[in-house]
N, C-alpha and C positions, 0 to 999 in steps of 0.2 A: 484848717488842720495845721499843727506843728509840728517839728520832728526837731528837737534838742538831741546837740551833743559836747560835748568837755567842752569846749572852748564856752559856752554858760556857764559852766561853774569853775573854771580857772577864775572867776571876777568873785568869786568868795574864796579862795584862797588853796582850792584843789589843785595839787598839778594833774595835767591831762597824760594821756597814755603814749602819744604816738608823735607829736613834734617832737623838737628836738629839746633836749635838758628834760622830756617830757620820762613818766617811770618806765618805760620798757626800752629808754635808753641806758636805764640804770639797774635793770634787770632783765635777766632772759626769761623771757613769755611762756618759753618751751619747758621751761625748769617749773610751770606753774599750770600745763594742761592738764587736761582731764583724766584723759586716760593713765597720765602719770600721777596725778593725785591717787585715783583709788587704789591703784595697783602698787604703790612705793612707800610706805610708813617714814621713809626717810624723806620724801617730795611735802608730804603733808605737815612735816613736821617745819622745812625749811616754809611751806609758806606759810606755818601759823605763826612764825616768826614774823614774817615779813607782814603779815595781817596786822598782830598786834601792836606795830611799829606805823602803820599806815591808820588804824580804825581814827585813834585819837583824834585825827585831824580830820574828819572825815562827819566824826560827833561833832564838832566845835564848830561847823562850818554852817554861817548865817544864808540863806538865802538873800539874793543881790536884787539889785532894780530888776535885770531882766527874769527872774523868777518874780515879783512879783507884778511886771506888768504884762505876763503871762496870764496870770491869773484872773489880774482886771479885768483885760480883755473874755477871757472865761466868763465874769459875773456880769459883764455886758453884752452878753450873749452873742458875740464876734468871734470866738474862737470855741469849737465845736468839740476839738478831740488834742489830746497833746501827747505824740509819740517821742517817748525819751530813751535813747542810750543811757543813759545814766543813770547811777546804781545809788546815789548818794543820798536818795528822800527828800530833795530842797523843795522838788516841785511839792508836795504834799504839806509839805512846811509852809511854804507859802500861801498856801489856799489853795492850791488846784485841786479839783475832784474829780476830771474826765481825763486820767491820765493810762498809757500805756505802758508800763515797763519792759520795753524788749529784753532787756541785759539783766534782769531781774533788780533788785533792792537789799543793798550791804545791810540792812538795819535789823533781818532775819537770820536765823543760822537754822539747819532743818538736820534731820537724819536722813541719809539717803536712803535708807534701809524699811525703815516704821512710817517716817514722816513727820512723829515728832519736830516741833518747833522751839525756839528758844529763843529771845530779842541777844540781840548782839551785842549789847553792853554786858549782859551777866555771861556770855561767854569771855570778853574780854579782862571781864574778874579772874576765873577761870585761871587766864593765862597769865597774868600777873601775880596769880599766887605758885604759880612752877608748872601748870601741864602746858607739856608741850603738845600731844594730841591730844583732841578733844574728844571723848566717845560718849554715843546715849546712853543716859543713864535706866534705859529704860530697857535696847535691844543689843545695846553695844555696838550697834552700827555708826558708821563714819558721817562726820558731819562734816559741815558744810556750808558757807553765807548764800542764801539764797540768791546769787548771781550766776550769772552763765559766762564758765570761763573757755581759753581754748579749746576744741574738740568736743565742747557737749551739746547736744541738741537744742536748739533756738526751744521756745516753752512754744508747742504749737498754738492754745488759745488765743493767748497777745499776739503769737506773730503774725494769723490770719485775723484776725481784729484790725491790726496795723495796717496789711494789704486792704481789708475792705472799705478804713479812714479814707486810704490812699485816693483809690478810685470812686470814691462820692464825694470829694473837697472838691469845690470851687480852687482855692487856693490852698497853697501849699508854703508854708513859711516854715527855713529851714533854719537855724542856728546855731552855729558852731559847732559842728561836724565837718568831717576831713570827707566824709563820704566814701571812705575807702572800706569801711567794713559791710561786706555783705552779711543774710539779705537786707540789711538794714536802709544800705544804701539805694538797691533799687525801688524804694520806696518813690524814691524822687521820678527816676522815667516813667512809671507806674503813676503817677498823681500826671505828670505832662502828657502822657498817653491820653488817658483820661478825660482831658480837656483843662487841667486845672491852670493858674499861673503859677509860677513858680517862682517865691522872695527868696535869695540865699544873704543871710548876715553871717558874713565870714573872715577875719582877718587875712588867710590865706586864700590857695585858688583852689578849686575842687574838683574833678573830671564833670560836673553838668553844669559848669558856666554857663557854657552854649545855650541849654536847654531854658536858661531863667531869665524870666521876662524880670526883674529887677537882682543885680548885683553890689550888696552894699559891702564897702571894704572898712569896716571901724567894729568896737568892740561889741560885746550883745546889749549888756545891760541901757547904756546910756541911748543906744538903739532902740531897744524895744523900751524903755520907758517915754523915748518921745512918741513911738509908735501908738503906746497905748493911751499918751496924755491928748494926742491930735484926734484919734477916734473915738475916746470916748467923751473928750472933749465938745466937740464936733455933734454928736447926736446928744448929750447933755444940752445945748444949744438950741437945738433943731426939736 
């Protein structure tokens, strides 16, 4: 099992959220929670600013070696389940098909109201011709990128999905993740409870050092694509 975070897809050209230089050093998080989005027409309005200003790059972003030696690993039957933070679609792009999205997927825009759905390119037409809030055209209810931002409810399906990847993996390979967002994070003591090992590929240090039977300090991609060229390499072979 995997568990992806920002620091995979900082190597396609996303900044991440929470280092430093990182967006929520260069925006307050709390200007963009939940409960102030529905409650604020002025909240929702500054983040569809800020949305339409972020999507662009977000569209344009290639998946990297470590998205696709994700993947391989996937069609070589070595990686079983892949939980991702990340909202950006690369793993899907890449080839993976047994993906989890905890933090949901930028690439959807929904009503919170009806349900109604939308792809998020034609909402970002939308806003490039002058609305600044976006409302369904259907119920009038407030939309919304199918993501989970401050203050809203984890999606309970994925996230008990995620817990139950946790505790049936052998291993646990963890990827550029800070580890500091719950429950996401406890995913990791829940897999080493478990019995599983635990790989962390991570530039920085993370509170379950301790806990990982392998601590790799370099970036994801050039990582896991030697990871995936030596084992599938390796059983190509065999």
């Amino acid at each position: 099992c995997a568990l992806t975070g920002a620091g995979l897809s900082t190597e396609s050209g996303l900044p991440d959220f929470r280092s430093p230089g990182g967006i929520w050093s260069r925006y307050d998080p709390d200007e963009f929670a939940y409960p102030r989005f529905v409650s604020n027409v002025e909240a929702r309005r500054s983040y569809w600013r800020w949305s339409a200003e972020f999507y662009p790059g977000v569209a344009a972003a290639r998946p990297n070696d470590g998205h696709v030696a994700l993947a391989t690993l996937e069609r070589a039957g070595r990686l079983y389940c892949l939980i991702t933070q990340n909202i950006d679609d690369l793993h899907h792009r890449a080839g993976s098909t047994k993906v989890i999205e905890i933090h949901g997927n930028a690439s959807r825009v929904g009503c919170l109201a009806c349900g109604r759905e939308w792809p998020r390119a034609e909402v970002q037409r939308w806003l490039e011709a002058g609305t600044e809030e976006p409302r369904c055209d259907a119920c009038g209810g407030i939309l919304k990128p199918r993501t989970i931002s401050c203050g809203q409810a984890m999606p309970e399906r994925e996230t008990e999905a995620a817990f139950a990847e946790a505790r049936a993996c052998d291993v646990m390979l963890v990827v550029g993740s800070s580890l500091v967002v719950h429950p996401a994070a406890a995913l990791v003591p829940v897999a080493h409870e478990s019995g599983a090992s635990v790989i962390l590929v991570n530039l920085e240090e993370t509170p379950f050092d301790a806990i990982a039977k392998v601590v790799i300090r370099a970036k994801a991609g050039e990582t896991l694509r030697r990871i995936a060229a030596e084992v599938v390499g390796t059983e190509g072979n065999s």
